[in-house]
C-alpha positions as CSV (number, residue, x, y, z in Angstrom):
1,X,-11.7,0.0,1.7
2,X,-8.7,1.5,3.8
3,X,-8.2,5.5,3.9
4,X,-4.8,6.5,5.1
5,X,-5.4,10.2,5.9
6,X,-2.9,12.7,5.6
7,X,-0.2,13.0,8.5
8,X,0.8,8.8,8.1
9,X,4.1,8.9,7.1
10,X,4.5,4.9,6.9
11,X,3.2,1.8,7.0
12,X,4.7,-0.8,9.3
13,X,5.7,-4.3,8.7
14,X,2.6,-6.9,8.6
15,X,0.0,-3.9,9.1
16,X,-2.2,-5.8,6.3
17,X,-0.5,-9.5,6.4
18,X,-3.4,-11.9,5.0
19,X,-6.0,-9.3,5.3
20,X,-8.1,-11.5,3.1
21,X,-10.8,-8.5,2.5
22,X,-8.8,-6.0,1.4
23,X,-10.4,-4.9,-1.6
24,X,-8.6,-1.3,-2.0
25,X,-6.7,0.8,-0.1
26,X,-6.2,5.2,-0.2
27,X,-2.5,5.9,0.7
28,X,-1.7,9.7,1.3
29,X,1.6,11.5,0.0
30,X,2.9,11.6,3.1
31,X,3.7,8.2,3.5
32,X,7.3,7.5,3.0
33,X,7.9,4.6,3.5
34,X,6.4,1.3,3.1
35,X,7.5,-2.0,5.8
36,X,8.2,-5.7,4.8
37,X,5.2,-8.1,4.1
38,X,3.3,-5.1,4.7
39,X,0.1,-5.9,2.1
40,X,1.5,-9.7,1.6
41,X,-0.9,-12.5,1.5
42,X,-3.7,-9.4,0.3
43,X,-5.1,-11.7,-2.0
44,X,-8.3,-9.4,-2.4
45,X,-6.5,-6.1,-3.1
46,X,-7.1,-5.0,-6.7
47,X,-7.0,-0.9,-6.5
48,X,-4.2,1.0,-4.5
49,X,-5.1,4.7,-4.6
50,X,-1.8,7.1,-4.3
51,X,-2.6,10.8,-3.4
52,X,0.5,11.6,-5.7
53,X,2.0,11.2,-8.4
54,X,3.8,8.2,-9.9
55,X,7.3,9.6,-9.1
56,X,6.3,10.3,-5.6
57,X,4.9,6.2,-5.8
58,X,8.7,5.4,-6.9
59,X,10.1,7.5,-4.3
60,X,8.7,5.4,-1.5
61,X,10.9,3.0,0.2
62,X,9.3,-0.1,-0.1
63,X,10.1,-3.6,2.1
64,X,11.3,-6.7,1.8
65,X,8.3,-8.4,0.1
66,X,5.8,-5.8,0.9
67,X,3.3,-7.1,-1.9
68,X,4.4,-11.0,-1.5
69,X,1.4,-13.0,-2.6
70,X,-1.3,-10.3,-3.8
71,X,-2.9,-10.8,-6.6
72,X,-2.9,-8.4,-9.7
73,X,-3.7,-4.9,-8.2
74,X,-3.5,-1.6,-10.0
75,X,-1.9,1.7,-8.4
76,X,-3.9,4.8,-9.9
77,X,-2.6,8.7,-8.9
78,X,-5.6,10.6,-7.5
């Protein structure tokens, strides 16, 4: 499990490319943006925590195929 703490305002390209344990990750509301192939190949990630709200979630720049080959993963607001 990854905790991004409050203050990270995005996640760069590859950060978690093929990060085969993975399970879950915490992103804060501050992040804005999200880079390409960021999470790809995250074949273990199931739960993505937001601390925010789904509109915030949508409001997020996301990258080029930041999510490429992960496997079904949930998003819940917390």
């Amino acid at each position: 499990m990854v905790f991004l703490s409050e203050g990270v305002t995005s996640i760069s390209s590859f950060a978690f490319k093929n990060c085969g344990r993975l399970t879950s990750i915490t992103i804060s509301v501050s992040v804005t943006s999200i880079g390409d192939f960021a999470f790809s190949g995250c074949k273990s990630l199931k739960s993505l925590y937001f601390k925010g709200t789904s509109k915030q979630w949508e409001s997020i720049k996301k990258g080029f195929n930041w999510d490429q080959d992960v496997s079904s993963y949930s998003v819940y607001y917390v």
